[in-house]
DRENMIKOL-859855 format. One record per residue: residue in three letters; x, y, z of N, C-alpha, C in turn. Coordinates in steps of 0.001 Angstrom, whole numbers, plus 500000, padded with zeros to 6 digits. Layout:
AlaXYZXYZXYZ
...
END
This chain:
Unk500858498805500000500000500000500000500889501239500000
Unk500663502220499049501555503302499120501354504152500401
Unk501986505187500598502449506070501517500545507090501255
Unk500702507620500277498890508353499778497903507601500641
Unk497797506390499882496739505330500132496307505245501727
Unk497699504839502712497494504594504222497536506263504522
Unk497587507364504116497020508854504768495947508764504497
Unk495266508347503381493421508466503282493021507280504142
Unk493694506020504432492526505488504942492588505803506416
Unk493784506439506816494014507122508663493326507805508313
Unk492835509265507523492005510244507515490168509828507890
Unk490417509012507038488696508306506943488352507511508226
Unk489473506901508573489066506315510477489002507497511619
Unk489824508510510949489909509507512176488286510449511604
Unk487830510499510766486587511202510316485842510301510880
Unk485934508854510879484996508062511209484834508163512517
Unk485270508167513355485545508027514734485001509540515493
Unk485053510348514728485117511642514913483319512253514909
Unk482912511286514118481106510977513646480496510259514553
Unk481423509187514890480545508337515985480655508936517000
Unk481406509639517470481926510150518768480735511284518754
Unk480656512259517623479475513522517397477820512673517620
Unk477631511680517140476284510493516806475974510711518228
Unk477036509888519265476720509533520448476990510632521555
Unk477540511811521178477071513176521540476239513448522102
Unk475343513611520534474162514379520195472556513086521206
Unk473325512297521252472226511189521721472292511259523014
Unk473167511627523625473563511941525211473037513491525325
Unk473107514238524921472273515734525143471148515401524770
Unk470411514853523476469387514565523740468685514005525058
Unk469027512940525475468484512437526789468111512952527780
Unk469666513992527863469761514729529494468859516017529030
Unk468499516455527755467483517709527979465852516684527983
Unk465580515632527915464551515071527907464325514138529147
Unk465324514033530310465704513504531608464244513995532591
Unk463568513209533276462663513902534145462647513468535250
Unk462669514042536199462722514167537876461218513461538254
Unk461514512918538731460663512132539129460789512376541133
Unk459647512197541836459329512671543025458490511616543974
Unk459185510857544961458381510079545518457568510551546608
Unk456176510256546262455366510102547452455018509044548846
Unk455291508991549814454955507754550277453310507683550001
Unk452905508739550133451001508071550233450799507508548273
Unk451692508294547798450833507267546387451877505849546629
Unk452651506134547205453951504516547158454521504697545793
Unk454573505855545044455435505783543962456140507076543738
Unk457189507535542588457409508686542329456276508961541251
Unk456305510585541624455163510985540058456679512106539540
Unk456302511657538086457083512949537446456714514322537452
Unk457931515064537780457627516310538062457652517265536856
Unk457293518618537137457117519539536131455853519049535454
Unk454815518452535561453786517868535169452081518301536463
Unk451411518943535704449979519397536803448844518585536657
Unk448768518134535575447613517323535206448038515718535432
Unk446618515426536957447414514008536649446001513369536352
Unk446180512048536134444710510944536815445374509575536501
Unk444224508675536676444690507573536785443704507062535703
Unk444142505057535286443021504182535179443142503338535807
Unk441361503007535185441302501594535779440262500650535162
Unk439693499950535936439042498677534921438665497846536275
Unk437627496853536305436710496470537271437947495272538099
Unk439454495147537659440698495052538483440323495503539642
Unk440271496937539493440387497822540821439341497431541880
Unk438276496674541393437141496243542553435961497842542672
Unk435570497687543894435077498719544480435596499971545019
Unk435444501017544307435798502339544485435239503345544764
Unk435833503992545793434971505133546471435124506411545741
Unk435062507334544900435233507792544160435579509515544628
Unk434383509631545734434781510335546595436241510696547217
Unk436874509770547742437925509496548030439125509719547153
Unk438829509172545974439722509555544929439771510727544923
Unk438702511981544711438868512855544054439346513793545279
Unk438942513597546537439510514282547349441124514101547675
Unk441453513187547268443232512987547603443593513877547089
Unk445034514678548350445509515884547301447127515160548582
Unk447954515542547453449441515325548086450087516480547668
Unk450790516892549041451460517864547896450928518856547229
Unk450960519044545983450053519855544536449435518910543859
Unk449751517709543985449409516405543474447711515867543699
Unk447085515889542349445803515559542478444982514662541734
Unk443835514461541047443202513482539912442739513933539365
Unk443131514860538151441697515568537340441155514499535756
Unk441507513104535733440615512944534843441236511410535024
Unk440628510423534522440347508615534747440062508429533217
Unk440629507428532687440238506418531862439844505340532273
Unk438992504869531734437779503718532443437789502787531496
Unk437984501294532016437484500038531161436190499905530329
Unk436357500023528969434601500137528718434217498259528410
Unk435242498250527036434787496614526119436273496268525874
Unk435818495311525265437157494163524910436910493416523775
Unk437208493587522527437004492127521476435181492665521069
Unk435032491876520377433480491916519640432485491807520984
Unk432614491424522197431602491171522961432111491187524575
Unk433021491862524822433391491954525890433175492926526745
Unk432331493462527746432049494504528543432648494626530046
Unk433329495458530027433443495561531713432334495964532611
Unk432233494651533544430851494381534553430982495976535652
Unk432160496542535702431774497275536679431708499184535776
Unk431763499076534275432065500116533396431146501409534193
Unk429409500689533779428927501695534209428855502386535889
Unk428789501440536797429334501665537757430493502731538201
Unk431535502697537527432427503671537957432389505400536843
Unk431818504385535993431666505606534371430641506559535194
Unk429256506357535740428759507476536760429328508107538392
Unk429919507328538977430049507717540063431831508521539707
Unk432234508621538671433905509299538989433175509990537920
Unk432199510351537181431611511655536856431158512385537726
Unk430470512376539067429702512863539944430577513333540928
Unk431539512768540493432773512982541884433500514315541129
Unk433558514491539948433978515504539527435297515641538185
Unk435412514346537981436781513726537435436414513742535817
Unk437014514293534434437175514072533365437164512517532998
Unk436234512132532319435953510727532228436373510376530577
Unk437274509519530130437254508833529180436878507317528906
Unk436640507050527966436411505551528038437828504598526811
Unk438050503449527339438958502578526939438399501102525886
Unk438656501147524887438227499648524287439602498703523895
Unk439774497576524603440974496950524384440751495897523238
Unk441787496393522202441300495768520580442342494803520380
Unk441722493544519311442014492598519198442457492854517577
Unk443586492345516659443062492573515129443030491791514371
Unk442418490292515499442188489638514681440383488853515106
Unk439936490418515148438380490572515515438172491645514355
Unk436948491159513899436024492416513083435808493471513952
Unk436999494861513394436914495700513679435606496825514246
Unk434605496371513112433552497404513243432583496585514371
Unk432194494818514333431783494699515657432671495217516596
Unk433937495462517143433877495693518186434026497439518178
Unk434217498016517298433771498696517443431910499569518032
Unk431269498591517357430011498518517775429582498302519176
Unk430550497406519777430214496786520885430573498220521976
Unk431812498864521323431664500142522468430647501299522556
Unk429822501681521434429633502068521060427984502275521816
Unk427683500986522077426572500279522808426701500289524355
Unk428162500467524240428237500377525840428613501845526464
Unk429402502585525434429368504510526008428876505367525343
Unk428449506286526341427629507479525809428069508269525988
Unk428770509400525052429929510843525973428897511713526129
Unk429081512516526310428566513752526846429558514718526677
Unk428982516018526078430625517260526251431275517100527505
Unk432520517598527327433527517671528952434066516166528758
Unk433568515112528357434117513875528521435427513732527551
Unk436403513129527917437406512197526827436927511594525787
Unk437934511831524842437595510872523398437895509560523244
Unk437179508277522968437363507055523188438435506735522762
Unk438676505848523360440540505170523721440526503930523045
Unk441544503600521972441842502291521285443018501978521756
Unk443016500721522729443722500516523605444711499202522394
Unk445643499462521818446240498111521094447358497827521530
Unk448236496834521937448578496655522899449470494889522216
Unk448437494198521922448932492936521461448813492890519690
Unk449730491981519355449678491322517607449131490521517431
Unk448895489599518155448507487988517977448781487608517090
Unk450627488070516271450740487677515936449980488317513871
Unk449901488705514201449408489355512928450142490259511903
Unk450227490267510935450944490746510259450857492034510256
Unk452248493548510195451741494926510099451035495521509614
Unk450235494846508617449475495295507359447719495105508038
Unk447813493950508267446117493297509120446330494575510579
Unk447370494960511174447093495486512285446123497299511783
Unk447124497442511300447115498865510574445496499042510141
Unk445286498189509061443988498364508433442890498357510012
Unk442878497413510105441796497161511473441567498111512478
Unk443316498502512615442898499349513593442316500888512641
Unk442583501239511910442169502349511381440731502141511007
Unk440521501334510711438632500458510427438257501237511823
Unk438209500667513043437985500792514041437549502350514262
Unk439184502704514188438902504708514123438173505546513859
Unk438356504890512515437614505841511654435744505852511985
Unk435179504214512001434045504082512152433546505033513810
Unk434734504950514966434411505248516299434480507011515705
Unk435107507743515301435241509048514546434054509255514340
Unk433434508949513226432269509023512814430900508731513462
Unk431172507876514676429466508104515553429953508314516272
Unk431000509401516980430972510438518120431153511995517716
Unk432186511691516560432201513179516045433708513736516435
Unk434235513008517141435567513412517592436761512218517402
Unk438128513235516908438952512118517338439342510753518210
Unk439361510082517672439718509020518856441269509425519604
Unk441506508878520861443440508528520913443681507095520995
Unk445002507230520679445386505869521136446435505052521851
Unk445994504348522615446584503942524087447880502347523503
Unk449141502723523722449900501319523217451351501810524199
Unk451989501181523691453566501999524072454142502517522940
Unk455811502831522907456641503317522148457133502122521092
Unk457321500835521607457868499972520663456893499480519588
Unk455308499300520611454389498719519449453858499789518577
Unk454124501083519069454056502459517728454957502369516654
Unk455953501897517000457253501702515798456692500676515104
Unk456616499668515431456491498280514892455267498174513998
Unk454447497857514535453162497667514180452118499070513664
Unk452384500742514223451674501113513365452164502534512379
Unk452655503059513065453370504469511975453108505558512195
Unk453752506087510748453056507394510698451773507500510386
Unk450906506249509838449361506712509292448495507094510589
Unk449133506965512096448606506819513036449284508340513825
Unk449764509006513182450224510291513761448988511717513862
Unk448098511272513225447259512063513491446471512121514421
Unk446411511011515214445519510864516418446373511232517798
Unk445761511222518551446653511817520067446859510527520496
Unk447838510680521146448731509210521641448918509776522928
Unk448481508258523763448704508257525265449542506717525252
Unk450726507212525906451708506292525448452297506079526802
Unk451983504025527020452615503653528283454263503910527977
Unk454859504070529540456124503899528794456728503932531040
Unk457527502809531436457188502986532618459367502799532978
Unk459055502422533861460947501840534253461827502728533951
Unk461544503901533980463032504564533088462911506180533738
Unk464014506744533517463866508448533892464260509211532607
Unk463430508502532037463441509493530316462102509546529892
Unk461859511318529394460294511486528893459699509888528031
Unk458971509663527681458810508813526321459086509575524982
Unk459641508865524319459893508653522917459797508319521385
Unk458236508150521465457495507247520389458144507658519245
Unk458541509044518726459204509785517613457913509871517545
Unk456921510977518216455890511975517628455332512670518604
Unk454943513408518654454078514248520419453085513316520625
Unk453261513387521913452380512222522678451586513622523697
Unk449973513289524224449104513901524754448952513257526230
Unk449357511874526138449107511472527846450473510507527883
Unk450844510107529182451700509319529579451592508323530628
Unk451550507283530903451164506189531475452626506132532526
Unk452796506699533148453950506447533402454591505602535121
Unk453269505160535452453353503940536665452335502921537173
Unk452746501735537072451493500585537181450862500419538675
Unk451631500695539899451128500373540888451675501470542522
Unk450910502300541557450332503491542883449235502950543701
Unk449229504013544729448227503978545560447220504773545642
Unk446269504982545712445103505891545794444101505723546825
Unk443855506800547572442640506337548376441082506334547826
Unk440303505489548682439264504877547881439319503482547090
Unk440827503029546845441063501821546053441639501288546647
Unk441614499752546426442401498663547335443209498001546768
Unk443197497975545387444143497603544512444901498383543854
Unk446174498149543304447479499092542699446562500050541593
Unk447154500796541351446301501356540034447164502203539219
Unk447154502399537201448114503071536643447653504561537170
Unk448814505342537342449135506356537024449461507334535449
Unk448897508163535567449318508976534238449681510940534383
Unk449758511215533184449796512588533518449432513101531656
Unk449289514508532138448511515229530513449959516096530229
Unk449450516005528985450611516644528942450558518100527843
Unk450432518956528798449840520427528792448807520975529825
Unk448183522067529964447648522934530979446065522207531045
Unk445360522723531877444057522450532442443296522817530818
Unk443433523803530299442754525029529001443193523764527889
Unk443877523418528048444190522162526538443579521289526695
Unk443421520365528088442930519121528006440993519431528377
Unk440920520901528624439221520853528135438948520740526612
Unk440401521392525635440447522085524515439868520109523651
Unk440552519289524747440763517923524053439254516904524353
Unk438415517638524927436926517022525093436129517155524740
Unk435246516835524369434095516427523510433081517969523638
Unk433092518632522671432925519760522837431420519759523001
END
């Protein structure tokens, strides 16, 4: 190899090296400006992330019997509940036994109510769509129904995509409002995209002291499975909004 030859290929390792070194930089400032403080409570038994005002929780007939009262009066701190996602259906025929049960009494208590349908895609979309449909009734002030997707069974990206957008679109059209949708960060990559960037994303994302990441703005954050709350006897998720009191009315059923 001539004397030329081994200066370009030292040049090109030292450029190279010089890129990876800038790559993994830029990926380390990223993080630490997206790093969040997180704050433990003993009465919830968890940390809640801070710099965050809007919190609430869900739940699903898991939680048992709930005093709702109780919920809404817990205050820690600055720390409070201004809105619940609620178990509605499941699959073409699945209802949660305690839906309406908690769907009136954490309205009365004072709490922003959404409802949740946990989808299957390898169920006819529009029955189960139907099936929620039968089972909630919004009212202005309420949340926009929640397509909770979560599993593949195994299904190919193409069957997920269509179905779930079947779903959407039909739930869109007999409420009048956007749907969101409830998954994490990996099964957003994987399984659905960008055709799914138009809807508001409430995105689990738990174990870690980094915002979530889906690669798109996310509207809610799931960000702990087993808090405490009074009124409940069982663990329950935690979440938070993400923006002011004036946005997340801006985000209800007008």
């Amino acid at each position: 190899m001539t004397r030329s030859k081994k200066a370009r290929k030292s040049r090109y390792r030292l450029w190279l090296a010089i890129a990876i070194l800038l790559v993994a930089f830029s990926g380390w400032l990223y993080y630490l400006r997206h790093e969040v403080e997180f704050v433990y409570y003993p009465s919830f038994g968890i940390g809640i992330p801070n710099d965050f005002s809007i919190h609430g929780i869900d739940i699903s007939r898991y939680q048992g019997l709930i005093d709702w009262g109780q919920v809404r009066a817990m205050v820690v701190d600055t720390v409070h509940f201004s809105f619940v996602f609620i178990k509605a259906t499941e699959g073409i025929n699945g209802q949660d036994g305690k839906f309406r049960q908690n769907w009136i009494a954490a309205r009365k208590a004072g709490l922003i109510c959404g409802a949740y349908h946990f989808f299957y895609s390898t169920r006819d979309p529009i029955l189960q769509a139907r099936n929620f449909e039968d089972m909630v009734h919004l009212r202005p002030g309420d949340l926009p129904p929640v397509l909770d997707i979560e599993v593949s069974n195994d299904q190919p990206d193409s069957t997920i995509r269509s179905s779930a957008l079947a779903w959407l679109r039909e739930i869109q059209q007999h409420y009048g409002v956007t749907p969101i949708i409830y998954t994490n960060g990996r099964f957003y990559h994987r399984h659905l995209g960008s055709e799914f960037d138009s809807y508001p994303l409430w995105v689990s994302h738990f174990f870690s002291s980094w915002l979530p990441n889906p690669g798109r703005p996310w509207t809610f954050w799931q960000h702990s499975q087993g808090g405490h709350v009074n009124g409940i006897s069982a663990p329950v998720d935690f979440n938070v909004f993400n923006g002011d009191s004036l946005t997340l009315r801006d985000l209800c059923v007008p």
